[in-house]
Every structure is written in C-alpha cells, then in structure tokens.
C-alpha positions in Angstrom: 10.6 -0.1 33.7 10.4 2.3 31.1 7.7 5.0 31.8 5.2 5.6 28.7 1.5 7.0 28.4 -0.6 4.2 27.2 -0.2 0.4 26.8 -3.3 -0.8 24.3 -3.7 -4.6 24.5 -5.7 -6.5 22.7 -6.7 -10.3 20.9 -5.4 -9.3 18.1 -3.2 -6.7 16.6 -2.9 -6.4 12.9 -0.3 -3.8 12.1 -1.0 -3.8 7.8 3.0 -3.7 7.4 5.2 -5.1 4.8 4.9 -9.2 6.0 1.0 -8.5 6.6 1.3 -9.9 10.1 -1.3 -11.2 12.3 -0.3 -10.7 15.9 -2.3 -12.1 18.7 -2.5 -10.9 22.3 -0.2 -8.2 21.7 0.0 -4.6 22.8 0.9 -1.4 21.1 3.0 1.1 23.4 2.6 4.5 23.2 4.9 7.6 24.4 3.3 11.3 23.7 2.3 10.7 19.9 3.9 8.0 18.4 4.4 4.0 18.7 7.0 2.8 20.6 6.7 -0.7 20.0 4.5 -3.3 19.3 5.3 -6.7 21.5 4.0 -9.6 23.6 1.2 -7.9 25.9 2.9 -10.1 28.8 6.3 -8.4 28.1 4.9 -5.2 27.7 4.0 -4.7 31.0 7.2 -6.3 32.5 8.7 -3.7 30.0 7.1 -0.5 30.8 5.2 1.4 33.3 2.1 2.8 31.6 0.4 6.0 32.8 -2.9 4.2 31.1 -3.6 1.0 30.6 -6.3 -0.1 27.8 -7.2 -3.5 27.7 -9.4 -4.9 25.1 -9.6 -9.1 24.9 -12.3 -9.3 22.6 -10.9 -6.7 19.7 -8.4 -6.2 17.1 -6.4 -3.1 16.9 -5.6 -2.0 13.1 -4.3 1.5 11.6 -6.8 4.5 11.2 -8.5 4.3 7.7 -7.3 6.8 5.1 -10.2 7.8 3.3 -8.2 9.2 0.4 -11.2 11.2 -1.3 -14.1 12.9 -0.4 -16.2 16.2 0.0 -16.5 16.3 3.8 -19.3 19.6 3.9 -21.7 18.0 1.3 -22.5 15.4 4.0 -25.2 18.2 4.6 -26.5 17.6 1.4 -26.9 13.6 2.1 -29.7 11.6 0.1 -30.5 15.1 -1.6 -30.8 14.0 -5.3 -30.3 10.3 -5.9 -30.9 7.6 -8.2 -29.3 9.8 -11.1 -26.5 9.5 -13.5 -23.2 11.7 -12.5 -24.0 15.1 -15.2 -27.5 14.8 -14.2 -26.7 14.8 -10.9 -24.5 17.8 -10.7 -25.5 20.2 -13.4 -29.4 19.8 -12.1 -28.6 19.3 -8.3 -25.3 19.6 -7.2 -24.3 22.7 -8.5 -27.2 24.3 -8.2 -27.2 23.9 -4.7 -23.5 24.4 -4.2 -24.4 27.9 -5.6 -27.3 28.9 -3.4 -25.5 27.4 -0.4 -22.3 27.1 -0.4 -20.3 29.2 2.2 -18.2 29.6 5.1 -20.3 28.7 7.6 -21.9 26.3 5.4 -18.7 24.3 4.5 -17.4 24.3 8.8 -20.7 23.0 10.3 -20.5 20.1 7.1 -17.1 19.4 7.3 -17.5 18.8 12.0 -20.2 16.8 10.8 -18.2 14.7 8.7 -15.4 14.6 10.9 -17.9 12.7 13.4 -19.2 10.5 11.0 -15.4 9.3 10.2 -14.3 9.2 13.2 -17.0 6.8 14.8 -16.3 4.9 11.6 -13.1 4.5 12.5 -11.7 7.0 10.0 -8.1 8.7 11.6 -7.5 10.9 7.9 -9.2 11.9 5.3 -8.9 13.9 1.9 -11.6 16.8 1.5 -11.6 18.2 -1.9 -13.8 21.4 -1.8 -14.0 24.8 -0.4 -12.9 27.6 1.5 -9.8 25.4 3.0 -9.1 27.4 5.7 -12.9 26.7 7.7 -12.0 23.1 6.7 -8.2 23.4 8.5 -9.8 25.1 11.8 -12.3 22.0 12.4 -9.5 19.2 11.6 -7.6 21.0 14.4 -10.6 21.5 16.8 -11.4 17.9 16.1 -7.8 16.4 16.6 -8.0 14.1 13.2 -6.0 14.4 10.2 -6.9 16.2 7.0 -5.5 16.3 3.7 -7.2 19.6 1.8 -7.0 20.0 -1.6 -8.0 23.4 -2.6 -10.8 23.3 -5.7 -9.1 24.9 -8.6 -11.8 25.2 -11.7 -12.8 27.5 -14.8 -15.4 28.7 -14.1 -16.5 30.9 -10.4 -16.9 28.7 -7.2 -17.4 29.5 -4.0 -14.1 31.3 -2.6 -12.6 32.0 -6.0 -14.2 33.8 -8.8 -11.1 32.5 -11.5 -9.2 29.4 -12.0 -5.9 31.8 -10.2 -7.9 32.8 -7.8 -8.4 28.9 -7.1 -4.4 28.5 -7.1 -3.8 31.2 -4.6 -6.6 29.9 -2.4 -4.3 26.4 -2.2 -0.8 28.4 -2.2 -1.8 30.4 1.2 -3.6 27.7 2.7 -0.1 25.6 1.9 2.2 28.5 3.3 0.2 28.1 6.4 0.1 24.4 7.0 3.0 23.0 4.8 4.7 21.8 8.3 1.6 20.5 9.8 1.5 16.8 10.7 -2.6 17.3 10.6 -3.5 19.9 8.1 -1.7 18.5 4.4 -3.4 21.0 2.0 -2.5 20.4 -1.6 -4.1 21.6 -5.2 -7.1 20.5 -6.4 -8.1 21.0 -9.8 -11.5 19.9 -10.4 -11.6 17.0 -13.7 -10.0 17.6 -17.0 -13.5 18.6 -18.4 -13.5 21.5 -15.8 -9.8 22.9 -15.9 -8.4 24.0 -19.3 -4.9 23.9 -20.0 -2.8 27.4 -19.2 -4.5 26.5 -15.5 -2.7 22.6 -15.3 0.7 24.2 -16.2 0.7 26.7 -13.9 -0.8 24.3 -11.1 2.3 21.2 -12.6 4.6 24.1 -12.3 4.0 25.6 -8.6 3.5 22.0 -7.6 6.9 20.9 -8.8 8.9 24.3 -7.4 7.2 23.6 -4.2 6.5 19.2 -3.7 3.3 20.1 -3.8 0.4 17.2 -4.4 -2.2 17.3 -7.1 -5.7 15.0 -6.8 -8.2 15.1 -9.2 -11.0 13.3 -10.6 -9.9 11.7 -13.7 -11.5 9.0 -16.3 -14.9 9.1 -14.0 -17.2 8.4 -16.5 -16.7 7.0 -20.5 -18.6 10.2 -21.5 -15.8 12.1 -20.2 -13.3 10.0 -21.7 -15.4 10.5 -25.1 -15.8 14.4 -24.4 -11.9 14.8 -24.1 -11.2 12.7 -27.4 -13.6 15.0 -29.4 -12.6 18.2 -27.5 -8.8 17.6 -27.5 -8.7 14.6 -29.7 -7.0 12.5 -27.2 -8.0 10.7 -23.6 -7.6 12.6 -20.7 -4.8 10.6 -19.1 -2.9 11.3 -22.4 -3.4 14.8 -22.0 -2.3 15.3 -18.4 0.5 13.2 -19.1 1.3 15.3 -21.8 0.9 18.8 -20.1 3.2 16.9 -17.2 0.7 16.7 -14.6 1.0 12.7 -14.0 3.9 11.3 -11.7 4.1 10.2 -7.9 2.5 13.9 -6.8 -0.7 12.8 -8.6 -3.8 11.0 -7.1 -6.1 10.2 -9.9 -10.4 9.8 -8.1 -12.4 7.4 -10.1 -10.5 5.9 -13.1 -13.0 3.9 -14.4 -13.2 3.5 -18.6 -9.6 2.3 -18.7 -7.9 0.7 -21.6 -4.4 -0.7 -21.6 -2.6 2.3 -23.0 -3.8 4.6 -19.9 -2.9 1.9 -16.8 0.8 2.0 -18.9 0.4 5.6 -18.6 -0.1 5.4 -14.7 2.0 2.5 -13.8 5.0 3.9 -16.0 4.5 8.0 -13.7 4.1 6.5 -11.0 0.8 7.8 -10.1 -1.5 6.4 -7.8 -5.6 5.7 -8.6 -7.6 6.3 -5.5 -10.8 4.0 -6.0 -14.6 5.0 -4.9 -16.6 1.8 -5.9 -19.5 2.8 -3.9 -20.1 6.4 -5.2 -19.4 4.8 -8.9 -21.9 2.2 -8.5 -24.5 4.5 -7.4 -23.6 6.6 -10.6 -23.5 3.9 -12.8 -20.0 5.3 -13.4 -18.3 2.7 -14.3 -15.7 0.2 -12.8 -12.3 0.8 -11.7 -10.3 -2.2 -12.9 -8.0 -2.4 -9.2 -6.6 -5.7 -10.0 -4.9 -4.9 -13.3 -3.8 -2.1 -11.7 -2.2 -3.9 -8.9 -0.8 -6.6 -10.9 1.0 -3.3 -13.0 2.1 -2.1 -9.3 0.1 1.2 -9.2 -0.8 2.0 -6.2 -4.8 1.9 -5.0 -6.3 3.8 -2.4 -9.9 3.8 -0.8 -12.4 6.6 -0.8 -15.7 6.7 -0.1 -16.3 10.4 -2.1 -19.3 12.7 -0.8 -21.9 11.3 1.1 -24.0 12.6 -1.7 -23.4 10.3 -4.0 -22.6 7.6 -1.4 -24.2 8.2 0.7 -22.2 7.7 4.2 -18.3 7.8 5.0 -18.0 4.4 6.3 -14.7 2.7 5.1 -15.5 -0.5 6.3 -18.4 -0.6 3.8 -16.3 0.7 1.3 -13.8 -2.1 2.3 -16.0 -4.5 1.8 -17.8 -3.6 -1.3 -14.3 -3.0 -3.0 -13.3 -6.4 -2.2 -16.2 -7.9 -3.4 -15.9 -5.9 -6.5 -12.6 -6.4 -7.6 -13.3 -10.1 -7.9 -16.3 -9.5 -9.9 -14.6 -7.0 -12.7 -11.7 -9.1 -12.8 -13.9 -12.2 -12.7 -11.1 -13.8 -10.5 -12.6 -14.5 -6.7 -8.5 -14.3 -5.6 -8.3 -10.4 -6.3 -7.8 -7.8 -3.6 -7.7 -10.5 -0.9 -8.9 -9.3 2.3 -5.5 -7.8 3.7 -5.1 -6.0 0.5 -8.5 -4.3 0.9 -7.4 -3.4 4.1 -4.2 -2.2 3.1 -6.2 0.0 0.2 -7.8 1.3 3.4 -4.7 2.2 5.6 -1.2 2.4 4.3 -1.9 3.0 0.7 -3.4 6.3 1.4 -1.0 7.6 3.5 1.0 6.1 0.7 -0.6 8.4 -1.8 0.0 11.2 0.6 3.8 10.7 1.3 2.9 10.3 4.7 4.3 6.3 5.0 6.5 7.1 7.5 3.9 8.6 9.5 1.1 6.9 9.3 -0.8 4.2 7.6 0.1 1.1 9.8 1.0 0.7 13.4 4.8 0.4 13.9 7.5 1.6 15.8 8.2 5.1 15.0 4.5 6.4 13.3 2.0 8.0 14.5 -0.6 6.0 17.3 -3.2 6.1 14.7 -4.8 3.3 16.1 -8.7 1.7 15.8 -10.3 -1.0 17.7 -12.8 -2.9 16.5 -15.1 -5.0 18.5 -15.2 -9.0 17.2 -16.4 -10.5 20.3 -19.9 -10.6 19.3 -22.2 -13.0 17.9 -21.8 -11.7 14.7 -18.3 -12.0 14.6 -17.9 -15.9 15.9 -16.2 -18.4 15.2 -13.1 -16.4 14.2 -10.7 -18.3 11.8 -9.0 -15.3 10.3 -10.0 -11.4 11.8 -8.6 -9.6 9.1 -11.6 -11.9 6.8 -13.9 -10.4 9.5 -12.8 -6.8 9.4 -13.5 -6.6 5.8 -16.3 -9.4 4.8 -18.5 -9.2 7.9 -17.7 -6.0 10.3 -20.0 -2.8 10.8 -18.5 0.2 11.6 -20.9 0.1 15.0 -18.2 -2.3 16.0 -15.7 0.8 16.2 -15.3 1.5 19.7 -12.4 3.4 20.6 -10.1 5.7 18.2 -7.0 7.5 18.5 -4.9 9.6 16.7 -1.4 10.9 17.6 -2.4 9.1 20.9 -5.2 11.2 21.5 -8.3 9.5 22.1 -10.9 10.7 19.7 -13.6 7.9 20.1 -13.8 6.4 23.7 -16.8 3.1 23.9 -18.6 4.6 20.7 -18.4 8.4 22.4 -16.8 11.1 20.8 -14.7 13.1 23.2 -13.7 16.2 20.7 -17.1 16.8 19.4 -20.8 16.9 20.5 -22.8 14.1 19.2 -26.0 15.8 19.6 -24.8 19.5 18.3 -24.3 18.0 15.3 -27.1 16.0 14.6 -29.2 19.3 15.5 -27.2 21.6 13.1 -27.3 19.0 10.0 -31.5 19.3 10.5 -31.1 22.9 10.7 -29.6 22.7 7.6 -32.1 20.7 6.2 -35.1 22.6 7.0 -33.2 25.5 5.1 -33.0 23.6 2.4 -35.8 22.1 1.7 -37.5 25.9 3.0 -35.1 27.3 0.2 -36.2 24.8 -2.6 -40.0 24.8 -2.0 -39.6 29.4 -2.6 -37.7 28.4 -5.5 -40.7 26.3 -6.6 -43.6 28.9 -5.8 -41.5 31.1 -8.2 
C-alpha cells in the first residue's frame, strides 16, 4: 500500500471537470499538496495507507470557489451606505471614506476579516482589487488561502500611490516578489475606463505583455459609463481598450453589464474573459450581465461577489445561486446556466481566468487539494435526486464544514484553524465604533 497523508471520503464527489461527473462514494487521495487520485472509496483504502483518514457519508466534496472579484478590506465598511445607485454611492460614501480611512493597518485587519468570511463560505481563492498589496500578500500567507492581488492603478491619488505610475510600480514590485508564488498571484489593476486615461493603459498593455502579466478591471458597469465614454471618447469603452490593446486572454473584464452585440464580438473574438457580480449589480441597479449570450459566444464567465459593501457578504453559494436564477430571467430561457455551469462559473472558470487551470479549479489528479465539503445530510437538503441541484438551488454556506487548501485544513466542523474567530469579530466593531465616532465629528463640524 502506498503511503499518502489524507484519504477524504465522502457520498458524493463532484470534481467540475471536463465530462461534469457525478461520483458517488468516492474518495479524493492526497499526498503533501496535491491530488493523487480520485477513486472508489473501497479501493482507496485497499490502495493506500493514509496518515489521516476523513470520512464524511452525508457530504459532497467539490473544488474551492474562486471568487474572481472583490475588495476584501471594505468588508469593514459592510452595510455602510446602501440602498444607493453606484456614483452616488462612491463619490458621496465610498470615497470619502476610503480617504479618511484607508491605510495599512486598515486594509490587513479588513482583508483577515474577509479571508474568514471566505473561507467558512467555502471560498479556497479569491481576487482582491485594492490597496497597499503587500499588507494584503502577508495575511493570504498567514491565512494559508489563495489570493490573486491586483494592484489599484488610477488618475487620480489613492491610498499607497499618489500618481497613476506610482500605481504601476506598486503592482511591478509586489509582482517581482510573488510572481513564483502558487498563493500570492498579484497582477495590475487599473481602476474603470472612466478612472484611467490613456498614456496609463499603454504603459500598464505594455509591462503586462513584456512580462505575462494579468489585467482586471471594471468595465461596462453601468450604461452611464458606457454613455460617458461615447461622449468623452466618442466610442464605448470596450472599443477603446480594444483599441489601445488592452483586451485579450490577460484580461478579466468586472461587471459587463450594458452590452450590445458589437462588444460580446469584441470579447469573444480577444479572448477575454467577463467575471460576473449579479448580486453587487442588482443592489446597484447596475444593470444585467447577459452570461448566456456570452456563453453561447464561448467567452468565458467567472463568479464574484465584489465588496461586501455593495453586496453585502462574500458568500459564493449565494452568488451561485442568484446567478443561476438570473441568467434564466435576462435570457428569458429557464435552460441557461444550468446548475453545473453555475458551479463551474464558481470553480474552474476563475482559476480559468487566472491561468491557474492546471492548478486549481476542480479536483483531479495532479491540482492542488483545494477541496470543500458541504453538508446535505440535513432536513433541508432531502430527498436528494441530483446534489449538484442542491449545492446551487438550495445550499447555505452554514453547510460548509470543512475546507482545505493545498491539503492544509483551513476550516475543520465550521472552526477555523488559521484564524481567530472571535479576534476578528472584535476588531471589525472596533472599527466600527471609529467610524461611526469619525462621522458623527465630521457632522458637529
């Protein structure tokens, strides 16, 4: 018998790989960090000779979610300023606040507070697109999940970068650092096309090509940025990147709402990929991101949940679920993003996005043990015809119970082991009270 670290078994084991296979009272095999193989749980442990063994009848085991965008430190600013359309929102609030609070320390005790949140919602990677990189690098080591940081490049001063170069160096040294790093994946982030003038996109297209470097950036959120870029550049924004060379497989496009045909040509003929956030666009009344015309053009669609300021939580099963259900809706077709697409929008097309397939994304042979269970032996979850249907139409992320990445376990019976539950709940109300202390001065003023 071979000799390996951990045999997970379980009812069910859906792997999201190319046949979309359902495999029942399997076991995934594990040696140091990465799958070894996937089989019968019967002739796994005829096969091997585990150092653990995990054994979990009443779940399905599936591959981490890739939340493919977000803003992991405004978590702190949670339920701050709702109910209000996206410029509202951010020239009133967001920024504002950003401004006044925004900082090292600020952006480390958000981002470990995110990082729990994910992680107990089953969450294995996720794409932060904000500042000072470098505090957000240190607690996606500490924490032991994976992080792809894309380093806010944007006209006008931010935190950590007073000029749109500044912003480029800021991603250049963090990508010197971690460029080998199978956890830290920082690429450029260049804010929207409303934000980010041109000289800026060329020399970002330019460092990006020299060095396969990847790009995200909100794009085609909203139809008054769409209108704002026709009067301002008279053309759409899509058109423009495509023109300044900024569009191709390097690209991850947030939003892409306000659409016509001419633009999903534009992405399907680059190559680019659109990474969808149909929770954070609802709330904003953004608009809706047509995924099925997309798909049916073969572009590739990702899941995010954005900021949990505009969200407001970092649950991809939500996300899952509310995609789903809205695809079928905007494409007034109820057969659109079935529910092993959504979940594929959730897993391997993000680590698609990231070209980190071969890594991660699905559980096979070879990748990463980037592995979640999720708990279906409860009355919510009977009778069971299909559990991928239940993962995405009718599963909380309290069913989560255990998550590893790299074989590590991160989340043991709903406990985190990398990160204390109850320091961070008391540093996000610390936060809070210096908030709302900060905002009630302002008002006396």
């Amino acid at each position: 018998m071979e000799s390996v670290h951990k045999i997970i078994s379980a009812r069910w084991v859906v792997p999201v790989n190319e046949s979309r296979d359902i495999l029942e009272n399997h076991s995934v095999v594990i040696k140091e960090d990465k799958i070894v193989e996937i089989l019968k749980t019967e002739e796994a442990l005829t096969k091997y000779q585990p150092d653990e063994k995990i054994a979990l009848p009443g779940h399905a085991l599936i591959p981490g979610f890739v939340n493919s965008h977000g803003h992991a430190a405004m978590t702190l600013f949670r339920g701050m300023a709702d109910d209000l359309e996206l410029m509202t929102w951010l020239n009133d609030h967001i920024w504002p606040a950003e401004g006044k609070w925004v900082s090292p320390e600020f952006v480390a005790d958000g981002t470990r507070f995110a990082i729990g949140e994910m992680i107990r919602s089953g969450t294995t990677c996720f794409s932060d697109n904000y500042f000072y990189g470098e505090e957000v690098a240190q607690e996606i080591l500490k924490s032991g999940i994976r992080g792809q940081i894309c380093s806010t490049v944007i006209d006008f001063p931010t935190p950590g970068a007073e000029t749109p170069d500044e912003g480029i160096q800021n991603a250049m040294d963090l990508w010197e650092k971690y460029k080998d790093n199978d956890y830290v994946m920082p690429i450029f982030g260049p804010h929207a096309p409303y934000t980010v003038s041109d000289e800026p996109f060329k020399k970002i297209i330019k460092l990006a090509k020299e060095n396969n470097i990847l790009i995200q950036m909100h794009v085609h959120e909203t139809q008054t940025e769409v209108d704002g870029s026709i009067e301002q550049y008279g053309k759409r924004p899509i058109k423009r990147l495509h023109d300044l060379g900024l569009l191709g497989p390097h690209m991850q496009c947030v939003h892409m709402t306000a659409l016509n045909e001419e633009d999903i040509e534009i992405i399907a003929e680059t190559g680019s990929h659109v990474m969808h956030c149909p929770e954070s666009n609802l709330k904003l009344a953004s608009g809706f991101c047509p995924v099925h015309k997309l798909q049916e053009k073969g572009i590739n669609v990702t899941l995010g949940t954005d900021g949990a300021a505009s969200n407001n939580d970092l649950d991809m099963l939500g996300e899952m679920r509310t995609a789903a259900q809205l695809a079928k809706a905007v494409a007034q077709n109820a057969e659109a993003l079935p529910a092993y697409e959504a979940l594929a929008l959730a897993t391997i097309n993000g680590a698609k996005s990231m070209a980190k397939e071969d890594k991660f994304g699905s559980l096979e042979a070879g990748k990463f043990a980037d592995v979640v269970a999720v708990d279906l032996s409860d009355l919510e979850s009977q009778p069971i015809f299909d559990p991928v249907s239940h993962i995405v139409y009718a599963t909380t992320r309290n069913q989560v119970t255990d998550v590893w990445v790299g074989g590590k376990q991160l989340l043991a019976n709903r406990e985190l082991t990398t990160l204390p539950i109850s320091e961070l709940i008391a540093t996000a109300i610390e936060w809070k009270e210096k908030i709302v202390k900060g905002r009630e001065q302002t008002a006396e003023k």
